[in-house]
N, C-alpha and C positions, 0 to 999 in steps of 0.2 A: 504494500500500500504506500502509495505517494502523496506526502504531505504538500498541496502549493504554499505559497508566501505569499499572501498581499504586502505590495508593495505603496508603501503610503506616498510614496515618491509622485507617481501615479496620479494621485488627486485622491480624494474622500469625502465626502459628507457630513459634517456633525448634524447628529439628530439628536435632541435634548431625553432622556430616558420617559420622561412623564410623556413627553409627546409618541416615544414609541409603544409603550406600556398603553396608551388610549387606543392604539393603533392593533394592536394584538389583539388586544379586548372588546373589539369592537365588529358589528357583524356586517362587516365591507363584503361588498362582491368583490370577486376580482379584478373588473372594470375599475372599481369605487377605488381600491386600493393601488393599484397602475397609475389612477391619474394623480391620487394623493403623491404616491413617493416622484412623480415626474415633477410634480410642482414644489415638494421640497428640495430636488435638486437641481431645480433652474433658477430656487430662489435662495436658500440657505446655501446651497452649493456655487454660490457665485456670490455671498455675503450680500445679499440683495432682500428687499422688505419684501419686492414685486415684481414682477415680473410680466410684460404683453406677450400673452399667448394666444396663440388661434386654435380654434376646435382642431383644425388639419393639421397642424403642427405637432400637437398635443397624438392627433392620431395615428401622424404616419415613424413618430419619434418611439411609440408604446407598442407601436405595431395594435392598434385598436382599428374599429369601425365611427367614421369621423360622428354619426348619429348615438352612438353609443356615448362616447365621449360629453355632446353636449347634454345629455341625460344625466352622464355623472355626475357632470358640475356643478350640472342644474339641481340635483339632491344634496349633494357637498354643500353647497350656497345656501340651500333652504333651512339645511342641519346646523349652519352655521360651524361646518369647518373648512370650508375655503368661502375668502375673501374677494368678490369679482366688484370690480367696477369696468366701465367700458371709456375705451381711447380709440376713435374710430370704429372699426370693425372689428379690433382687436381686443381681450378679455385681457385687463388686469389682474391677474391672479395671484394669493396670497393664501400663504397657512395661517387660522387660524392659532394663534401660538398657549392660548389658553385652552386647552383640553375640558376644564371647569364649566365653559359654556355653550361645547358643543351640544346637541339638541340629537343625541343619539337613541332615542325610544322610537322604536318600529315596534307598528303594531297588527294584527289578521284580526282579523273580524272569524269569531267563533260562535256560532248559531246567536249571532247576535250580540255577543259579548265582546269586549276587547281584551288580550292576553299582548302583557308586554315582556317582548321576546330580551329587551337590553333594556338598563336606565343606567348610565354613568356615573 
């Protein structure tokens, strides 16, 4: 068995623990979480608040479907853990950096009832 070496040399990402640990715990699609780590490293990974991203950018960078994508954001945004304002065409996009008020309770409807699958 072969051990690799990351090479920090390379480049990295700081990602703060609290914001990972929300990030594990939390019940992201795939999609949801693709576009989350893409926006912390075009924005923490560049020491940057924010970042202009485009749906297409965002999709063809993640290897995503460009429809998919603005769906995510669109939830991301609503949950209140990504930050969008608009500049042009172009989506300003930001991590939430307070894990505390992201808005993560999803809920199914159960013969009428509500069952909450997460609450942070």
């Amino acid at each position: 068995m072969t051990q690799t070496i990351v090479k920090t040399k390379e480049g990295y990402t700081k990602i703060p623990n609290n914001i990972l640990r929300a990030i594990y715990r939390s019940p992201f699609n795939g999609t949801e979480i693709r576009v989350i780590f893409f926006v912390i490293r075009m924005t923490s990974g560049w020491h940057k608040e924010n970042k202009l991203l485009s749906y297409g950018y965002i999709a063809k960078e993640a290897n995503l479907n460009k429809r998919n994508v603005r769906r995510a954001i669109n939830l991301l945004t609503q949950s209140k853990i990504i930050i969008k304002s608009k500049d042009g065409r172009k989506n300003k996009l930001a991590l939430n950096q307070n894990p505390t008020t992201w808005e993560l309770c999803k809920t199914q409807k159960i013969k009428g009832a509500k069952l909450s699958l997460y609450k942070g």
